[in-house]
C-alpha positions as CSV (number, residue, x, y, z in Angstrom):
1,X,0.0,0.0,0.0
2,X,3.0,2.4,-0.4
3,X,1.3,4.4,-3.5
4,X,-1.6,5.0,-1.0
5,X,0.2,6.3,1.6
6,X,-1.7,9.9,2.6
7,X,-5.3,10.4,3.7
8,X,-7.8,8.1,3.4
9,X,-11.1,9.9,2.0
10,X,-13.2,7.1,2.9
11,X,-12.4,8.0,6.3
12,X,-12.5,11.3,7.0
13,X,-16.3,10.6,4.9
14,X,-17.4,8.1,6.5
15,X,-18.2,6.8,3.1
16,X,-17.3,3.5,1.5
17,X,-17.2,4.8,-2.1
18,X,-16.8,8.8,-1.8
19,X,-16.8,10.6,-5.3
20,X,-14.9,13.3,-5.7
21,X,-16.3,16.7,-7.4
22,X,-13.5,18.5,-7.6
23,X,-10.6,19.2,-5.4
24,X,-7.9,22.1,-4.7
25,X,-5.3,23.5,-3.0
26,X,-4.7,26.6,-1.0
27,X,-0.7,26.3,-1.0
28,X,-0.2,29.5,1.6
29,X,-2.1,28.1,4.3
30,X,-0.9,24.3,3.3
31,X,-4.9,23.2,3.1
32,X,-6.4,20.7,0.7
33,X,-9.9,21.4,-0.6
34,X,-12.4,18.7,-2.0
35,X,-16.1,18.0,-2.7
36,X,-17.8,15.0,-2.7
37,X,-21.1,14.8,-5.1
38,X,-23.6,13.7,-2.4
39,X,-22.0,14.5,0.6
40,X,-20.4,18.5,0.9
41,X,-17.4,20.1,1.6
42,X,-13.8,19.0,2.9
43,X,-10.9,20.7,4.1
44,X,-7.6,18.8,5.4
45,X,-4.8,21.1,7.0
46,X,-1.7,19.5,5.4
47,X,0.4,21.0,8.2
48,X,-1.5,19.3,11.3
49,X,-3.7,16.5,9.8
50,X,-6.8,18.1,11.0
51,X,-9.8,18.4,8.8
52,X,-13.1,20.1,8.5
53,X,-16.2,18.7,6.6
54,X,-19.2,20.5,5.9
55,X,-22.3,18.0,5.2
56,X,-25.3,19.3,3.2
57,X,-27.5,17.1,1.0
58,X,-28.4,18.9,-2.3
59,X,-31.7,18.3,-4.1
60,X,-31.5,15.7,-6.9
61,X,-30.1,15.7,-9.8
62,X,-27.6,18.2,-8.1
63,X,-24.5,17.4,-6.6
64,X,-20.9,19.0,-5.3
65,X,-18.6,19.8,-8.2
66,X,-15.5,22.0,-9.2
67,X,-13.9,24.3,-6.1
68,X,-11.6,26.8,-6.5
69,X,-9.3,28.6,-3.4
70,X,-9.1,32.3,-3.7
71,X,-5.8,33.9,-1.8
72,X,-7.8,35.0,1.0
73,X,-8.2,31.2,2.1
74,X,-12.2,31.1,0.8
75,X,-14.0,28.8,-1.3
76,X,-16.2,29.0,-4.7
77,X,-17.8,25.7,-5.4
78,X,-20.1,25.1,-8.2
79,X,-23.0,22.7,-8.2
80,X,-23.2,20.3,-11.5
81,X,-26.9,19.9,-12.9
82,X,-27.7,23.6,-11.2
83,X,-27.1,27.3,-11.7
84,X,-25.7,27.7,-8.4
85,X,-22.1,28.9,-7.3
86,X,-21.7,28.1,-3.8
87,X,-19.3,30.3,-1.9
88,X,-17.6,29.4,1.5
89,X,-15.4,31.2,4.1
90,X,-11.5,29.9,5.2
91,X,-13.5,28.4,7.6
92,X,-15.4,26.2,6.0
93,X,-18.7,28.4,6.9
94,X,-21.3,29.3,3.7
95,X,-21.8,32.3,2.6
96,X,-24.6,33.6,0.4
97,X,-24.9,31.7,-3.0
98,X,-24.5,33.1,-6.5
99,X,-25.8,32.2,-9.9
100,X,-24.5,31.8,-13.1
101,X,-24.4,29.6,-16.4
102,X,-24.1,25.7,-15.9
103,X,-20.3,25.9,-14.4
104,X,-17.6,23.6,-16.2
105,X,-14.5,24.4,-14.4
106,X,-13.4,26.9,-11.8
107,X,-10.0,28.5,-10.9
108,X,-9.3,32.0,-9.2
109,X,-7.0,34.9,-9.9
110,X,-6.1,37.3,-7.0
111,X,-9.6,38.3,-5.2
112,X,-11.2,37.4,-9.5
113,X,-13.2,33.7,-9.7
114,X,-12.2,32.5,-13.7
115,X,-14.9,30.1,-15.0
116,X,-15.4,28.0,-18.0
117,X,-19.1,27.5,-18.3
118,X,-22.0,26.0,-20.7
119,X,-23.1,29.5,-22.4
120,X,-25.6,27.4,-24.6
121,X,-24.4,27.7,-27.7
122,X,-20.7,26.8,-26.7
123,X,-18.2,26.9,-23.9
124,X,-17.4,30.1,-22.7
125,X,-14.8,31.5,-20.1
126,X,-15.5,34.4,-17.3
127,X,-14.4,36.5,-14.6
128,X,-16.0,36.9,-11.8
129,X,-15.0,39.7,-9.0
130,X,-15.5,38.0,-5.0
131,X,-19.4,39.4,-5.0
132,X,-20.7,38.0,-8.2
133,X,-20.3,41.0,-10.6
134,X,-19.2,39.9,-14.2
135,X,-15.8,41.2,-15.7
136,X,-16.0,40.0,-19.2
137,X,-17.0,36.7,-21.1
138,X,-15.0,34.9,-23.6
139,X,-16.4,32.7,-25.7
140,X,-14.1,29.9,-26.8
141,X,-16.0,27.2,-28.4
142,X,-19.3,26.9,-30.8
143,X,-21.4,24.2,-31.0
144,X,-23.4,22.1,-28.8
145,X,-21.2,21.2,-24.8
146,X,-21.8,17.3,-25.2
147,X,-20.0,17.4,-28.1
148,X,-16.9,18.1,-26.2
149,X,-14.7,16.2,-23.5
150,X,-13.4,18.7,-21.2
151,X,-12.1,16.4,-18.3
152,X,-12.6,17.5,-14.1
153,X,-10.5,20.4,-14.4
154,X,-10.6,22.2,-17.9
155,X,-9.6,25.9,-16.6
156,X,-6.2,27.4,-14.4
157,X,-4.7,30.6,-13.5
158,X,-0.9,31.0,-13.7
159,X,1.0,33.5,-13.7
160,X,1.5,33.7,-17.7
161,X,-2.4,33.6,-18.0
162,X,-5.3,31.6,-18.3
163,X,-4.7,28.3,-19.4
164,X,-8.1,26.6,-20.8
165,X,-8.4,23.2,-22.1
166,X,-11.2,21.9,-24.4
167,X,-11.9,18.8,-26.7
168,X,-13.8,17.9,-29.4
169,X,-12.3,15.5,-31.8
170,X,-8.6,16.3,-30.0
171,X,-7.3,18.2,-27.2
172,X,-6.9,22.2,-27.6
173,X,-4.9,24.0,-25.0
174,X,-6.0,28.1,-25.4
175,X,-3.6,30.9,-23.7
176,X,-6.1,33.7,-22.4
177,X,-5.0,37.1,-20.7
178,X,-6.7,38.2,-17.7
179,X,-8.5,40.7,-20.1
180,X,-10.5,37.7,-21.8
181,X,-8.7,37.8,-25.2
182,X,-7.4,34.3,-26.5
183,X,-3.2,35.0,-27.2
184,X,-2.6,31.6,-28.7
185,X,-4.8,28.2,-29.4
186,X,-3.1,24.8,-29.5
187,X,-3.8,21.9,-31.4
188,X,-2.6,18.9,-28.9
189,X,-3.1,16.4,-32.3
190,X,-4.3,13.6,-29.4
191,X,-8.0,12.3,-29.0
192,X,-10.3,13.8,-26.4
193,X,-12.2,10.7,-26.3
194,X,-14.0,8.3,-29.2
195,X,-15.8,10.3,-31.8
196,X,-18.8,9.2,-33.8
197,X,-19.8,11.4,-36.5
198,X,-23.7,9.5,-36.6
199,X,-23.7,10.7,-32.8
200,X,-22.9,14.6,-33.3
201,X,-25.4,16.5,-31.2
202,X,-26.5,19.5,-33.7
203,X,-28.3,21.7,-31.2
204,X,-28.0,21.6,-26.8
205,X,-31.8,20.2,-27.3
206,X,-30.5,17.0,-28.9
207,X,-30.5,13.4,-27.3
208,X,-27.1,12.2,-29.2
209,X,-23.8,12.8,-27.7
210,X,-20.2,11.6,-29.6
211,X,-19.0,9.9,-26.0
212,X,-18.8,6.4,-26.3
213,X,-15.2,6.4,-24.2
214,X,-13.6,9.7,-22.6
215,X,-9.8,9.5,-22.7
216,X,-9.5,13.1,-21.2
217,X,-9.7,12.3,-17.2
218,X,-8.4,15.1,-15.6
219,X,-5.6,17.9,-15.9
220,X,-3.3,20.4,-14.6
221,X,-1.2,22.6,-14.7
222,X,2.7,22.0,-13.7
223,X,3.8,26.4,-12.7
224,X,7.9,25.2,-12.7
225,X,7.6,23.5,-16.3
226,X,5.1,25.4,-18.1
227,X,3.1,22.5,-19.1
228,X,-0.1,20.8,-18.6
229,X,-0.5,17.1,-17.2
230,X,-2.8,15.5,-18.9
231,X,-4.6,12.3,-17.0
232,X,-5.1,10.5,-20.2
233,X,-6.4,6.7,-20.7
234,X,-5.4,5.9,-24.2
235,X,-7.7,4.3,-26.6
236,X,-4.7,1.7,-27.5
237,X,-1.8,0.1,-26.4
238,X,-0.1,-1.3,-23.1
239,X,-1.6,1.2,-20.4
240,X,-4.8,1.8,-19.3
241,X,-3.6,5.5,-17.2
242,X,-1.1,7.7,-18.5
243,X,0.1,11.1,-17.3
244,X,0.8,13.5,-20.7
245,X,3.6,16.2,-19.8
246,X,2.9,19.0,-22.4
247,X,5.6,21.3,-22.7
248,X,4.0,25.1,-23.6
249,X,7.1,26.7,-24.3
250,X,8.0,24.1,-27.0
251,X,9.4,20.8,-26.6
252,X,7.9,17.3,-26.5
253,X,5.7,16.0,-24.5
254,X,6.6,12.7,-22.0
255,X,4.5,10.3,-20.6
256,X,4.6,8.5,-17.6
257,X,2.5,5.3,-16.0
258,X,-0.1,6.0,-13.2
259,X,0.4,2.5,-10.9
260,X,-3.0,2.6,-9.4
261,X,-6.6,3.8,-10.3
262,X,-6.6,7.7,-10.5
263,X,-9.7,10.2,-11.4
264,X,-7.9,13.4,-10.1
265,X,-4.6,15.2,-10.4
266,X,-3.1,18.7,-8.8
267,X,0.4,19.6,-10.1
268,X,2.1,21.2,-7.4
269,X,6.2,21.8,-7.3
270,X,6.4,19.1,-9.8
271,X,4.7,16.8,-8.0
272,X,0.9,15.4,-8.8
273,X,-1.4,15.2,-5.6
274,X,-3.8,12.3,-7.0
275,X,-7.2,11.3,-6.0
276,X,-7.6,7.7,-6.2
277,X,-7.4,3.7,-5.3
278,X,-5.8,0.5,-6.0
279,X,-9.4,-0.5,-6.9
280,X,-11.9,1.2,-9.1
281,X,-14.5,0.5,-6.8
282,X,-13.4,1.0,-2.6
283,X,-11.6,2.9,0.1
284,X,-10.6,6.2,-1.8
285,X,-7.2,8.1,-0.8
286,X,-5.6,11.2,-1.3
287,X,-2.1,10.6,-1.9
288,X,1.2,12.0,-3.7
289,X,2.6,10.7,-7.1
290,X,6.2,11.6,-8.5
291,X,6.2,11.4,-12.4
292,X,9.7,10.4,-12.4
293,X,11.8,8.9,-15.4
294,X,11.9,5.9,-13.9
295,X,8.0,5.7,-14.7
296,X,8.4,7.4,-18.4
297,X,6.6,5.3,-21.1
298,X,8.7,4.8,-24.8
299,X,6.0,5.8,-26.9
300,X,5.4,2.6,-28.5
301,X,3.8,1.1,-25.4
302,X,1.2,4.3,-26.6
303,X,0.7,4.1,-30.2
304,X,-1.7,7.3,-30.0
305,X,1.5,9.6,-28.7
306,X,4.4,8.0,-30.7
307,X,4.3,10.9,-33.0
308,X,4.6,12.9,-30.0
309,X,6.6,11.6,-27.4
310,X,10.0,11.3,-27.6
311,X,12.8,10.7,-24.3
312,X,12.7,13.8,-21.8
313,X,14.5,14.8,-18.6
314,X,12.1,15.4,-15.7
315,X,14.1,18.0,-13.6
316,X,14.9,17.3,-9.5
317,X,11.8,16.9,-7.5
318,X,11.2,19.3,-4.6
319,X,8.9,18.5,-1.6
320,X,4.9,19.3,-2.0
321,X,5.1,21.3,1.1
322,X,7.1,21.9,3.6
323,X,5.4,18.9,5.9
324,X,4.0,16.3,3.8
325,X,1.3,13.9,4.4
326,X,1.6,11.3,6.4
C-alpha cells in the first residue's frame, strides 16, 4: 500500500465509495480542498492532519462539483446539474450563493473567480469579481457542450495567463490574458475521447452525444515546467492510465504510468497530488505521485503519442510542502 500512503477519504467521509467533485489546493495556508457529489465540503490542513467537513445534501439531480481557493483562504464551489455557485469562508462556513451559467470548471485569480461554463451555444470562459459581478466573457468554443470532452479540471490561472483546455475530436490547449482575449490556441493532435460522426449533437436540445469512451480524465497545470498534465487513458496500447507532460514553451511531451486507479490530479512543485485507489471501486485516498523517469513510457507502449513523445529529462523533484502527508 506504499502508493496509497496519505489520507484516506473514505475516512475522514465516512463513506465506502466517496466521489470526488473536484478538489484544490490553498498552497499559503498548506490546506487541501475537495467536494464530494452527495456528501459537501472537505478541508484537510496539510500542516496538522486536521480536517473540516461540511455536510449538506443537495436536491436531486444536483451534486458538489468544481472548487476553487481564492488567496484570502475562501472557497467557490459550483454545483453540477444547477445554476448555483456556492461560496464558502476559510472556515469552511457558507456564505450567500450566486448564480451563473451551468459551471464547467473553476480557478481563481487574486480576489477574481475565472470560470469555464456552458453559455448554450458553446463553452465560454468568465471573470467573476468576490461578490458576483461579471468582468467579461469569452467565448471559446461553438457548437453544442456534449460534443466536447473537457475532463474534471478544464480551466487554471498561472502567472503567464489563463490556461483553458477543451476537446472535441482532440485536445486544444488556449492561452487567455486576464483581459479575456485568447493569445494563442493549441492543437494537442491527441483524442479527447471516441468520436462518432452519426452521434454529433446538432443543437444543446439534442438526445445524441459523440462519448462512447472519454480519454480526457483530468488535468493540470505544472507552474515550474510550463506544461499541462494531462490524466489520459489511451484508446490503445499497453496502459490503461497515463500522465501527458505538455511542454508550452516548445518541446515534446513525455509520458509517464499512473500505478493505481486515479480520477484526479493537482500539479504542485512538480509533484501530482492524486485522487484515487488500488481498486476502481473501494476505500478512496488522497495521496502523492512523482512522475519520475523511472516511470516514463517509450511511446510505443502508446501508439496514439508515438508521433509525439519522444525521451525527456524530468528536472529534480522538490517536496509538496514543507510537511507532507503522512
Amino acid at each position: 500500500m506504499s502508493a496509497m500512503s496519505g489520507w484516506s477519504i473514505s475516512a475522514l467521509t465516512g463513506m465506502s465509495d466517496p466521489i470526488l467533485g473536484g478538489m484544490a489546493i490553498d498552497t499559503d495556508r498548506q490546506r487541501v480542498w475537495a467536494t464530494e457529489h452527495g456528501l459537501g465540503v472537505l478541508r484537510i490542513d496539510c500542516k496538522t492532519g486536521d480536517y473540516v467537513v461540511f455536510r449538506s445534501q443537495l436536491e436531486q439531480p444536483e451534486s458538489y462539483g468544481p472548487i476553487t481557493v481564492r488567496r484570502d483562504g475562501s472557497a467557490f464551489i459550483a454545483v453540477n446539474n444547477s445554476r448555483r455557485l456556492l461560496r464558502f469562508d476559510a472556515e469552511v462556513d457558507p456564505l450567500t450563493d450566486l448564480q451563473f451559467n451551468p459551471i464547467l470548471g473553476l480557478s481563481s485569480h487574486n480576489d477574481d473567480v475565472i470560470i469555464m461554463s456552458d453559455q448554450g451555444n458553446g463553452m465560454g470562459v468568465s471573470c467573476l469579481t468576490h461578490s458576483g459581478v461579471p468582468r467579461w466573457t469569452t467565448l471559446v468554443t461553438r457548437g453544442p457542450v456534449k460534443n466536447f470532452f473537457t475532463g474534471h479540471t478544464p480551466i487554471f490561472c498561472t502567472d503567464e495567463g489563463i490556461i483553458a483546455i477543451v476537446a472535441q475530436q482532440t485536445i486544444e490547449c488556449l492561452h487567455m490574458s486576464y483581459d479575456g482575449g485568447v493569445r494563442t490556441r493549441t492543437n494537442m493532435s491527441i483524442p479527447g475521447g471516441s468520436w462518432n460522426e452519426e452521434l454529433v449533437a446538432s443543437s444543446a436540445y439534442d438526445g445524441v452525444s459523440p462519448v462512447g469512451r472519454r480519454y480526457l480524465m483530468d488535468a493540470s497545470y505544472n507552474a515550474r515546467n510550463h506544461s499541462v498534465m494531462l490524466l489520459y487513458a489511451p484508446p490503445s496500447g499497453n496502459h490503461g492510465l497515463v500522465v501527458i507532460d505538455w511542454p508550452l514553451s516548445g518541446g515534446m511531451p513525455s509520458a509517464y504510468k499512473i500505478p493505481v486507479w486515479t480520477s484526479r490530479i493537482i500539479c504542485v512543485a512538480n509533484r501530482l497530488l492524486c485522487y484515487g485507489s488500488e481498486k476502481f471501486n473501494g476505500e478512496k485516498f488522497i495521496f502523492t505521485y512523482t512522475p519520475s523517469p523511472a516511470n516514463r513510457i517509450p511511446a510505443s507502449e502508446v501508439p496514439v503519442l508515438s508521433s509525439a513523445i519522444t525521451p525527456a529529462t524530468t528536472p529534480l523533484i522538490s517536496q509538496l510542502f514543507a510537511t507532507r502527508p503522512a
